[in-house]
C-alpha positions as CSV (number, residue, x, y, z in Angstrom):
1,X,80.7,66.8,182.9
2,X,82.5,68.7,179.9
3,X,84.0,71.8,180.2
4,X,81.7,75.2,179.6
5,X,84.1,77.4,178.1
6,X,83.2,81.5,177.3
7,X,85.1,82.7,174.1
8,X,84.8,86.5,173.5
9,X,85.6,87.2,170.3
10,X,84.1,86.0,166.8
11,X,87.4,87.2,164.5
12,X,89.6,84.4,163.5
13,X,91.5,82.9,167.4
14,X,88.2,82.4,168.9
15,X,85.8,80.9,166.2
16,X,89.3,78.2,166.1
17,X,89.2,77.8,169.5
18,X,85.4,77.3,169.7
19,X,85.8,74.6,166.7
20,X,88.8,72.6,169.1
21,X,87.0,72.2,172.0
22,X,83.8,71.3,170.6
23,X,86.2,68.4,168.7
24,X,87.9,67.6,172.3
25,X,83.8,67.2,173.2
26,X,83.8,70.5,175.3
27,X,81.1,73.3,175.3
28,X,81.6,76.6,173.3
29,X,80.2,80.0,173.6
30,X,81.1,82.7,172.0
31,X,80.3,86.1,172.9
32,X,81.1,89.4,170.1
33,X,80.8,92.6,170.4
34,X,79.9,93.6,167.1
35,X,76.2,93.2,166.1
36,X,77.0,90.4,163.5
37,X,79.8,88.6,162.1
38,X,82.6,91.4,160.9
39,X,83.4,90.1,157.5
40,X,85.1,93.1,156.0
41,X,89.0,93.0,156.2
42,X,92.0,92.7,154.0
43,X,93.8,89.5,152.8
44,X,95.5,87.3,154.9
45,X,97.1,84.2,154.0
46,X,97.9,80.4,155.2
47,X,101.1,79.3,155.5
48,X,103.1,77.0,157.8
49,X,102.0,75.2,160.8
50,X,98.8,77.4,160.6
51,X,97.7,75.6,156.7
52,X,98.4,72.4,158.5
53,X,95.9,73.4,161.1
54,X,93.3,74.3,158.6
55,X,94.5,70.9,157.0
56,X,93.2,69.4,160.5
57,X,89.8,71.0,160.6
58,X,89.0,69.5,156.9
59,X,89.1,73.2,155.6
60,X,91.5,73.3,153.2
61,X,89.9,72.8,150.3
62,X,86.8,75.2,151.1
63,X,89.7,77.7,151.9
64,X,90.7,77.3,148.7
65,X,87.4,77.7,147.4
66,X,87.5,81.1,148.7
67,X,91.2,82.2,147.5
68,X,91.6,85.7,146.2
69,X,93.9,84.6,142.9
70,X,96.1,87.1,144.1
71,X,99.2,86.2,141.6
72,X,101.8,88.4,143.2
73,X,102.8,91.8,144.2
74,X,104.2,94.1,142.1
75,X,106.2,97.7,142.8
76,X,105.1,100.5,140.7
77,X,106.6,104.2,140.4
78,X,103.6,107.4,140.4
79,X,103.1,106.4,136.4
80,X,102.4,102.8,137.1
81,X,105.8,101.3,135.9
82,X,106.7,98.0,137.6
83,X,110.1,98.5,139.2
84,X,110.2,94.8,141.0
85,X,107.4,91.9,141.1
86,X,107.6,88.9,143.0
87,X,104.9,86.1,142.1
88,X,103.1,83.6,144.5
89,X,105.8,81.2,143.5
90,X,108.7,82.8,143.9
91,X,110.6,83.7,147.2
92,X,110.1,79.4,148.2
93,X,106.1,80.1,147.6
94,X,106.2,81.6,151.1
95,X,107.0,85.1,150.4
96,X,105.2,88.2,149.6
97,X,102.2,86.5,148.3
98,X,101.2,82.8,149.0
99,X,99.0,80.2,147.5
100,X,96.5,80.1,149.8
101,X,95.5,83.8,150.0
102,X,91.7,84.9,151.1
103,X,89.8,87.9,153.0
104,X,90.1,88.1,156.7
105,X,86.5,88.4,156.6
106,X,85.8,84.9,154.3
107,X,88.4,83.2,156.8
108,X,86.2,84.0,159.6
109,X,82.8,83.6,158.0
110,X,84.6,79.9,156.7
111,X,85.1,79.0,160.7
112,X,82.0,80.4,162.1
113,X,80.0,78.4,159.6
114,X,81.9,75.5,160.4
115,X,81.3,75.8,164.3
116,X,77.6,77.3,164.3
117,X,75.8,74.7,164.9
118,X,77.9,73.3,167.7
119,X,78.4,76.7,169.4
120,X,76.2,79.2,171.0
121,X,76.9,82.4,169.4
122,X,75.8,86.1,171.1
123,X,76.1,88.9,169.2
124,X,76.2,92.3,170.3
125,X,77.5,92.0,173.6
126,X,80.2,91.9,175.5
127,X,81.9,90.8,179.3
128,X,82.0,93.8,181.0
129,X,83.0,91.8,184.5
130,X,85.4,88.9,185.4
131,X,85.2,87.0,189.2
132,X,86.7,84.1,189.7
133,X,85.6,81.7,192.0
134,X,87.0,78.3,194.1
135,X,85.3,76.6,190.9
136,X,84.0,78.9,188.2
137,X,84.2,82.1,186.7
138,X,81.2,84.1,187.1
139,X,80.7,86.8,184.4
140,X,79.0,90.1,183.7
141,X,77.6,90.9,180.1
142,X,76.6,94.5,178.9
143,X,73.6,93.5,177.8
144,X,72.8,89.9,179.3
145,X,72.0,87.7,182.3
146,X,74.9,87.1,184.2
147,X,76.8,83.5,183.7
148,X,79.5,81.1,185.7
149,X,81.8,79.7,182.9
150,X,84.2,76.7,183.7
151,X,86.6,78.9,181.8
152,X,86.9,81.6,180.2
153,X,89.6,82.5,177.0
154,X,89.7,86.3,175.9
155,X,90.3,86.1,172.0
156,X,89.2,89.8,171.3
157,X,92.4,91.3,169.5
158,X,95.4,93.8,170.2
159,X,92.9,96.3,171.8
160,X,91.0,94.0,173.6
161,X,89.4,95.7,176.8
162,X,88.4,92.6,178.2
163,X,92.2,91.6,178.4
164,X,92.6,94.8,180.2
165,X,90.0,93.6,182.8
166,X,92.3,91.0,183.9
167,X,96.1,91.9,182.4
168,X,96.4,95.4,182.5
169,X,99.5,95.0,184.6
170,X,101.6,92.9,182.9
171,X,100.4,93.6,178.7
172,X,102.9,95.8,177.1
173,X,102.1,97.2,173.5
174,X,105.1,97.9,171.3
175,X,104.8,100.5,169.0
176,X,106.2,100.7,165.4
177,X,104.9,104.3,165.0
178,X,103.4,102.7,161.7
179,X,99.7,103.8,161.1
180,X,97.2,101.5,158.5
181,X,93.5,102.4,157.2
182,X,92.3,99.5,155.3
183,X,88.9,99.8,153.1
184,X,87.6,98.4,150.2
185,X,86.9,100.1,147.0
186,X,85.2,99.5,143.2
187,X,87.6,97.9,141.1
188,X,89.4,99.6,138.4
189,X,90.7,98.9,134.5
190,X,93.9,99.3,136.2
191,X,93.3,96.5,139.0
192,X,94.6,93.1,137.7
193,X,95.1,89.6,139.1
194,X,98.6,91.5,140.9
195,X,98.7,93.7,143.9
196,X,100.8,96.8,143.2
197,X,102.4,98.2,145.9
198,X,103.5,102.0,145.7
199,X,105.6,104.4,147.7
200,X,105.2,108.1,147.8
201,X,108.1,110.1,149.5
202,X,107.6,111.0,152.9
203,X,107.2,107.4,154.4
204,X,103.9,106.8,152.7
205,X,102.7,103.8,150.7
206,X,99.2,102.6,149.0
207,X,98.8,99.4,148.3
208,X,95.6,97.9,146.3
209,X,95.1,94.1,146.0
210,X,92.5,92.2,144.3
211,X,90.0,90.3,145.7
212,X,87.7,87.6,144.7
213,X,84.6,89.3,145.3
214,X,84.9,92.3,142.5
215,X,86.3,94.7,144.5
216,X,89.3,95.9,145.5
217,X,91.2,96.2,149.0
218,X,92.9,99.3,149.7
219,X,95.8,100.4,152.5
220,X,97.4,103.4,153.2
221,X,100.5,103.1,155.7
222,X,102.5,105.6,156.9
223,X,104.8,106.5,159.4
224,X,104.0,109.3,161.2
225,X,105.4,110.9,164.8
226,X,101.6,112.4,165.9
227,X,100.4,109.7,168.7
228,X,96.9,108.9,169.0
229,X,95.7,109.0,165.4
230,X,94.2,106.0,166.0
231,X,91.6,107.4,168.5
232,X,90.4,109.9,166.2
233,X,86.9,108.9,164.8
234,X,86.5,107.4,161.2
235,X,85.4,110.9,159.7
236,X,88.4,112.6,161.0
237,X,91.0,110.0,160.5
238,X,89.6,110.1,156.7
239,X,90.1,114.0,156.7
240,X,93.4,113.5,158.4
241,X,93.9,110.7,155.1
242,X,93.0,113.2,152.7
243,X,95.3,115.5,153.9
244,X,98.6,113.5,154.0
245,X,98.2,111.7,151.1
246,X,97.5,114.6,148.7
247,X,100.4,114.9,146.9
248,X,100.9,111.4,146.9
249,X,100.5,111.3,143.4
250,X,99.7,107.8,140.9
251,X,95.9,106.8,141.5
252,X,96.1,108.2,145.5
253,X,93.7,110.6,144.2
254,X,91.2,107.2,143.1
255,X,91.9,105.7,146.3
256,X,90.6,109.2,148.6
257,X,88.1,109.7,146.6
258,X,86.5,106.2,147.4
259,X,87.5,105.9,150.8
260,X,84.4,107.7,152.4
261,X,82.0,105.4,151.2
262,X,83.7,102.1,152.0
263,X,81.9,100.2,154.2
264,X,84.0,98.6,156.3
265,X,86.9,101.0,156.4
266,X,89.1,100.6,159.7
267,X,92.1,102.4,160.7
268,X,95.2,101.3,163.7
269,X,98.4,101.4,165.1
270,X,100.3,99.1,164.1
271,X,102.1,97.5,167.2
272,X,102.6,94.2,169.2
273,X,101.1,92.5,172.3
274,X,103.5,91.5,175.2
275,X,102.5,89.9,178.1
276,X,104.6,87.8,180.7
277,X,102.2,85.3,181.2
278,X,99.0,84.2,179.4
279,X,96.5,83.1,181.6
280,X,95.6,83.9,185.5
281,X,93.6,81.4,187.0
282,X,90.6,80.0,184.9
283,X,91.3,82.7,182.6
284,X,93.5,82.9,179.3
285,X,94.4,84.8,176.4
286,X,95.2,83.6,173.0
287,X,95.7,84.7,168.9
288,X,96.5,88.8,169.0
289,X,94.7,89.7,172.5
290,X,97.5,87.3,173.8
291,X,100.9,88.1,171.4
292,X,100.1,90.3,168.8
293,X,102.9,90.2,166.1
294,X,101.8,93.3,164.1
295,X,101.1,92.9,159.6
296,X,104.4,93.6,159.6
297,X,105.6,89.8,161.0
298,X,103.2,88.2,158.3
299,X,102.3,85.6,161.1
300,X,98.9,86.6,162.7
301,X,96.8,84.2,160.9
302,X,99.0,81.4,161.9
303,X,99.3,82.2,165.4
304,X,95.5,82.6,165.8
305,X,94.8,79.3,164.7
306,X,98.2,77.1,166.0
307,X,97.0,79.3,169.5
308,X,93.6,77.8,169.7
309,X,94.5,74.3,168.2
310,X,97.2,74.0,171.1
311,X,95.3,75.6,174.1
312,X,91.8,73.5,172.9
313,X,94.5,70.5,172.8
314,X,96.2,70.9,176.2
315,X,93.1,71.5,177.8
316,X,91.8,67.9,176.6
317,X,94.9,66.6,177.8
318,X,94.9,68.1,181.2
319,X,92.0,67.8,183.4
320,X,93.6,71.0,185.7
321,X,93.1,73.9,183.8
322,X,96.5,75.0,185.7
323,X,98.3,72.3,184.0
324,X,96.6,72.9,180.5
325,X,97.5,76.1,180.7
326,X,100.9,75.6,181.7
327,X,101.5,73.4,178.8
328,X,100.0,76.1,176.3
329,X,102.5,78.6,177.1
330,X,105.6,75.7,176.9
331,X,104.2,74.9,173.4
332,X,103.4,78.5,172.0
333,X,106.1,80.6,173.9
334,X,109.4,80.4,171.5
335,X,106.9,80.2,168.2
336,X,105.1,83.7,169.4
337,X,109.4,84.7,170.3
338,X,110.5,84.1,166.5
339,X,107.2,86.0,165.3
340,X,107.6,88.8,166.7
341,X,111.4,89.5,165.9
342,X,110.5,92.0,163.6
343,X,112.7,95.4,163.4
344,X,111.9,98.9,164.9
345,X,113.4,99.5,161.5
346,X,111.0,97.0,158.8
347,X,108.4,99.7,158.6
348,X,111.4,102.3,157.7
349,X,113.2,100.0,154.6
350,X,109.6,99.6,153.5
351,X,108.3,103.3,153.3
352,X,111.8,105.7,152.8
353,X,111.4,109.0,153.3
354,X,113.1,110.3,149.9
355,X,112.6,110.0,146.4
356,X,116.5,108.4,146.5
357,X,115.5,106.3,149.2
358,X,111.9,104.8,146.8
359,X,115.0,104.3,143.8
360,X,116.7,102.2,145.9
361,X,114.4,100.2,147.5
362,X,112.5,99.5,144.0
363,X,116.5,98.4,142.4
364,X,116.9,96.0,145.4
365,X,113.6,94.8,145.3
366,X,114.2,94.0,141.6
367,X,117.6,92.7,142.5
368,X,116.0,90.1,144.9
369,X,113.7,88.5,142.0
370,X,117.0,86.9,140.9
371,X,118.0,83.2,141.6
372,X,121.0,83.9,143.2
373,X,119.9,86.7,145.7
374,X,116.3,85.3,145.8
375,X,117.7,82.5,148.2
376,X,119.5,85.0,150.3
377,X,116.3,87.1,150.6
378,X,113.8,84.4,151.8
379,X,116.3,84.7,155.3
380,X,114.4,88.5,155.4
381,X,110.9,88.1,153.7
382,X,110.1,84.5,154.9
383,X,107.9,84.7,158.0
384,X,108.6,81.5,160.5
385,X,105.3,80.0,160.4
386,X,106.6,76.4,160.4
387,X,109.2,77.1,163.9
388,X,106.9,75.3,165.7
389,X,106.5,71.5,166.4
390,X,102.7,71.1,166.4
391,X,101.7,68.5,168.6
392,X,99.0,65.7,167.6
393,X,96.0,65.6,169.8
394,X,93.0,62.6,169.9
395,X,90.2,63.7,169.0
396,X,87.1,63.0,170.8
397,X,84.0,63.8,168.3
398,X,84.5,62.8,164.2
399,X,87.3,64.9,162.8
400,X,85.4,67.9,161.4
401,X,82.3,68.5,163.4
402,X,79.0,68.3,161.7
């Protein structure tokens, strides 16, 4: 009989993974907290081994129905003058800014449309118990009848509490002390096709991007020593917002002013997920529940998706789900090492503290558009999203699903 596998989590990892196994002609379920597919989000991109993923599913093309036309980024001072700009193209195409940019929230609506019909979706709930047995995993839901899974894969992101329910011991989070609220607001004159990036002394930056729905996405980052802003409800984090940014100057004062009646603003901490292994028994973690990179490594999307592909592959490869599992971790392990290489000190270059500090970053910035330095900069910019020899797997149903 085929596997019945339990996915919790509906974001980007699990949805992939659901999509796999129902290819390697196993059964899906996905079970989600949230009430209904979360489609807010900012932009995230495909690059690497996790386009040639996408490539595999027979997405690519309605991924790139869904782009944001995002041409580039640009670096403006508090009256809107660009100081550097790098374009989609530029940086080897796999810088700043790709060619296959889209919302978070279209990515995931795109791969739970695609596996709907073969998966069972439940919304609004959520494992609150995990017991394995000689041949099973029996599991307790919030909110519905209790269930024995084959397997079950935890795909519920950096703060997952499931993951906790099983991993507590050996997940480490790593902390940039780098705090991001991301929410959408109208679109202005001033929004273009670019994304403008601008820094504000005191280790502050806003950044506004354009999207393809007629809004705008907005993120404030900052560095910031006070631990725990993060568990602050949404009304005082946006006091909290108002507060340090308000002598931020340019169009902060837009930005605040729109911020309370985004609906789907959300607010973290930036970090990383470390854990020494990634499965115990007939249970496994993968995408950010499992190794969490952080925005700052540019490679979440791509592990999410090369994550599942690999784990839904190995486990049609293996009938032990010991072995499967095994072989997961061989693949992933040194392409989740060379993600998350990412500095203590990133989040610092990118937000300086002075005036002084802004001028300089905005001169090299400009500096790196050139030919000569451009090459040079791709060693620092570049995310590794190809390190990774992605394995070919048979599929069992028609490439695609239904």
């Amino acid at each position: 009989m085929p596997r019945d596998i339990l996915i919790s989590g509906a974001s980007i990892a699990g949805p992939a993974l659901a999509y796999w196994l129902n290819q390697h002609g196993m059964n899906s379920t996905v079970v989600e907290r949230a009430p209904e597919l979360r489609t807010g989000g900012q932009t995230v991109d495909l690059r690497g081994a996790g386009r040639t993923v996408i490539e595999r599913m027979g997405l690519e093309q309605a991924a790139r129905d869904r782009v944001t036309h995002e041409e580039g980024v640009r670096f403006v001072d508090d009256r809107d003058r660009v100081r550097a700009s790098f374009g989609a193209a530029d940086l080897d195409g796999d810088g700043f800014v790709t060619e296959l940019e889209l919302l978070r929230g279209e990515l995931a609506d795109l791969l739970h449309q695609r596996t709907r019909d073969e998966t069972h979706y439940v919304f609004g709930d959520e494992i609150t118990g995990l017991t394995e047995t000689g041949d099973g995993v029996d599991v307790t839901f919030r909110n519905g009848a209790d269930r024995r899974f084959d397997l079950v894969v935890l795909a519920d992101g950096l703060r997952s509490r499931t993951r906790d329910l099983v991993f507590a011991d050996i997940a480490r989070t790593r902390s940039f002390g780098l705090y991001v609220a991301y929410f959408t607001i109208p679109r202005a004159e001033s929004d273009g096709r670019w994304a403008r990036w601008y820094n504000a002394p005191g280790r502050r930056v806003v950044l506004l991007r354009p999207d393809n729905l007629g809004t705008t996405r907005a993120s404030l980052s900052f560095l910031h020593p006070r631990a725990g802003l993060d568990r602050l409800q949404a009304p005082a984090q946006q006091d909290f917002l108002r507060r340090h940014y308000a002598t931020a100057g340019w169009e902060t004062t837009r930005v605040l002013d729109n911020m309370g009646d985004s609906p789907d603003f959300y607010f973290e901490s930036v970090g990383q997920m470390h854990l020494t292994r990634w499965s115990r028994g007939r249970i496994a973690v993968v995408g950010d529940a499992a190794y969490c990179a952080s925005p700052l490594s540019g490679m979440g999307t791509s592990l999410a998706l090369v994550g599942a592909y690999v784990l839904a592959g190995e486990l049609s490869r293996h009938p032990d789900h010991r072995d499967a599992f095994h072989a997961y971790e061989t693949t992933m392990r040194p392409y989740v090492t060379q993600a998350q290489k990412v500095s203590w000190i990133a989040p610092r270059l990118a937000a300086p503290k002075t005036r002084t500090g802004i001028r300089l970053l905005n001169t090299v910035a400009g500096l790196a558009t050139r030919p000569r330095v451009s090459r040079l900069a791709t060693r620092f910019t570049n995310p590794p999203s190809d390190a990774i020899d992605l394995p070919t797997y048979h599929v069992a149903t028609q490439q695609g699903g239904k």
